[in-house]
C-alpha positions, 0 to 999 in steps of 0.5 A, spaced: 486 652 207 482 646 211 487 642 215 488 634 213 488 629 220 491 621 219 486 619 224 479 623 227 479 620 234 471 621 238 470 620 246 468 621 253 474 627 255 475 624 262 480 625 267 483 620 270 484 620 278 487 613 280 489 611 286 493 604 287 488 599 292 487 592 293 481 587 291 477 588 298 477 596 298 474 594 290 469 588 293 467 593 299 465 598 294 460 593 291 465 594 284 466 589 279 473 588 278 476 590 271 469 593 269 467 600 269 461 602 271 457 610 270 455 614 277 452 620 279 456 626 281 455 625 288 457 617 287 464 620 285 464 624 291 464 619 296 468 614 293 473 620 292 474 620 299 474 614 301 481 612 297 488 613 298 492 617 294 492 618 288 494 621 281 490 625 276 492 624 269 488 626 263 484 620 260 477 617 257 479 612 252 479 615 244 483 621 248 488 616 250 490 613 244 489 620 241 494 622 246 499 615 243 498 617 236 501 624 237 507 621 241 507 616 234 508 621 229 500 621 226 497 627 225 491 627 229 484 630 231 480 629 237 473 632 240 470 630 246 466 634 250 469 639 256 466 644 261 470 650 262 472 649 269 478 646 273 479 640 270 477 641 263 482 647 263 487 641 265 484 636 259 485 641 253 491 643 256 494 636 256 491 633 249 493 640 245 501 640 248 501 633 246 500 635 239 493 633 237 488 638 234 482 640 240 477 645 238 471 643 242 467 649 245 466 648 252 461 647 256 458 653 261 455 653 267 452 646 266 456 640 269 462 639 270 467 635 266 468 628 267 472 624 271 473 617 273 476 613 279 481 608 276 482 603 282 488 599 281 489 592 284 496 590 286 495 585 279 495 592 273 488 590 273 483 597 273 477 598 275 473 605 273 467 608 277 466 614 272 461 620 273 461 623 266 459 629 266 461 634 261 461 628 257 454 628 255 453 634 252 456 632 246 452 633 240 451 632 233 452 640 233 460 638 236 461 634 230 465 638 224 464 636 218 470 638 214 475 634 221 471 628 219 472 629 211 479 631 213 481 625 217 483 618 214 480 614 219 474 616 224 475 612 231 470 612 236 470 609 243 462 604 245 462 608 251 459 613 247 452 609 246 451 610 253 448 617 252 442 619 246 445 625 244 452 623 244 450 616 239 447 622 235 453 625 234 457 619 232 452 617 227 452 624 223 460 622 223 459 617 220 454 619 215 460 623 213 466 620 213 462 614 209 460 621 204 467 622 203 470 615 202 473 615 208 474 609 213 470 609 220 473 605 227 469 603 232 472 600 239 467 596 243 470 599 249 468 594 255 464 588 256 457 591 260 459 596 255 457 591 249 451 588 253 448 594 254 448 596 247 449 589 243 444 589 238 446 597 236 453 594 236 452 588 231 448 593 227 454 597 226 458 592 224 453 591 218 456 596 213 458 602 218 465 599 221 471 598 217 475 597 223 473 593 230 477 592 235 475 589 241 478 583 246 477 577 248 472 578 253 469 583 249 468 580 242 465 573 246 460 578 248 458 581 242 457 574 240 454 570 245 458 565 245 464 561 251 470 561 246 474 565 242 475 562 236 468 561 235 467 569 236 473 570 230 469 565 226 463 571 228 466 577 226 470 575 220 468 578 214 463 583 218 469 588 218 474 590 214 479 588 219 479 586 227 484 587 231 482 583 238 488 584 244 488 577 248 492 580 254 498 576 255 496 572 249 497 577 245 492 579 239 490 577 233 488 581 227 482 577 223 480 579 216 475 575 209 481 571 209 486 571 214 487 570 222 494 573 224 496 571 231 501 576 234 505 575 240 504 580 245 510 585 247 515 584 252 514 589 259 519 587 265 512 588 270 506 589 269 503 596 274 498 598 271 492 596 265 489 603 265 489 605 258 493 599 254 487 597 249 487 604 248 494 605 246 494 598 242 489 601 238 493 608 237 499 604 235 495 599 230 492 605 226 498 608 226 502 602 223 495 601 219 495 609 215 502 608 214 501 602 209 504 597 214 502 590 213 497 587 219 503 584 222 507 590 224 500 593 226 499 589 230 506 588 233 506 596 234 500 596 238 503 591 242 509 595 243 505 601 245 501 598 249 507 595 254 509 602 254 503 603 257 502 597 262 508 599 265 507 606 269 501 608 273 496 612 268 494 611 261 498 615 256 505 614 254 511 617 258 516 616 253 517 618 246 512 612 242 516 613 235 522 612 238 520 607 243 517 603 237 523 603 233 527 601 239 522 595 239 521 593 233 527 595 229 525 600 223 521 606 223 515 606 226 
């Protein structure tokens, strides 16, 4: 009998290796603070040995809030692309034993699996050098049709654009999960993301996307325009619904017909921005598969995402179905 998934989840399979630094050890890199940026495998090496120490941490962002719904309580799927080495021997470890279905074959005696150098700033704020790897062998051919038919919602990350035959494969689960009248989510994933790869964005959003989410530096790019408020007059009604974060502001959750603000979370400091958006939108899809209101989605998606930003590394240290009833006062 084919197995059921509440959420698909698609991306880049990373792992993550962060180490803590300051703005001069980024700016003396040549790296933009905040942003990520792709390098060669040689590029990881040199920088790997020039940071201090560090922690590896599964990641890659559909992988990370695969990680949170799991810990929430939906049943969900994953597929991303691994080698079989070291480091993707960790990644399928840590991503089945938190509950999330991953059969993606490996990839052999190619490239290895990829990892990204999270350097963060004393203020949370993340900046990524990520040497993709393994990741940019996924193909339409790792895209099973019954997982996607399966699934109630297909989420992908934009950082899959950056790569042809990746680009491909989330077309085809598109294709699919509209065939099969299901829902498909899109993440913008990063604002040089957006501006690589805007048109084929804005594209997407006409007819494939039911579910963007984006923040504030993300959705004023897709749009070209300086203020928030003239991207939600942009984005609504091209979508279903859009959940844009806002950082300490918040986010808001934008439909046809409505513009709800939902203050963020509380979190007693923030360590570490790795993996927040991420973790946002595991919790709103979760509150969204689940029949909440898009209030409450957004509330848990903010309650996930304090989780996260308050330890070093991107996915969540605690048990997120209790944290989120702890926070929010019912059942998540």
């Amino acid at each position: 009998m084919t197995q059921s998934f509440d959420i698909l989840t698609i991306g880049n399979a990373i792992v993550d290796i962060l180490c803590k630094t300051d703005d001069s050890f980024i700016t003396g890199q040549g790296l933009v603070k905040g942003s990520m940026t792709l390098i060669d495998e040689q590029q990881a090496d040199t920088l790997y040995e020039k940071m201090g120490p560090t922690i590896e941490a599964s990641g890659g962002s559909a992988g990370n809030t695969a990680a949170g719904l799991a810990s929430l309580g939906s049943k969900v799927a994953y597929i991303g692309k691994v080698a079989n080495d070291t480091l993707g021997k960790v990644f399928t470890h840590d991503i089945r034993a938190i509950g999330t279905h991953f059969e993606t074959p490996p990839l052999v005696d190619e490239l290895s699996t990829a990892r990204s150098m999270v350097l963060i700033s004393p203020d949370g704020e993340r900046t990524m050098s990520t040497w993709l790897g393994a990741c940019t062998r996924l193909c339409p051919d790792d895209i099973s049709t019954s997982i996607v038919e399966n699934s109630g919602i297909t989420y992908v990350e934009g950082y899959l654009w950056d790569k042809p035959d990746a680009k491909a494969a989330i077309l085809k689960a598109i294709e699919i999960a509209r065939r099969a009248g299901k829902k498909f989510s899109l993440s913008l994933s990063d604002p040089f993301c957006v501006d690589r790869h805007r048109q084929d964005f804005l594209d997407l959003l006409d007819g494939s996307v039911d579910i963007l989410f984006a923040n504030e530096q993300e959705i004023c790019h897709l749009y070209g325009v300086a203020s928030f408020a003239e991207a939600v007059e942009k984005v609504r009604g091209r979508v279903e619904v859009a959940a844009l974060t806002r950082g300490a502001a918040g986010s808001v959750a934008v439909t046809a017909g409505q513009t709800i603000p939902v203050p963020a979370a509380a979190v007693p400091a923030v360590v570490d921005t790795t993996g927040a958006g991420d973790l946002y939108a595991a919790g709103f899809l979760h509150g969204l598969v689940g029949g909440r209101p898009l209030t409450e989605c957004a509330l848990i998606g903010g309650i996930c995402a304090a989780e996260c930003i308050s330890h070093v590394g991107p996915r969540p240290q605690v048990s997120l179905a209790g944290f989120v009833k702890q926070r929010l006062g019912n059942t998540a």
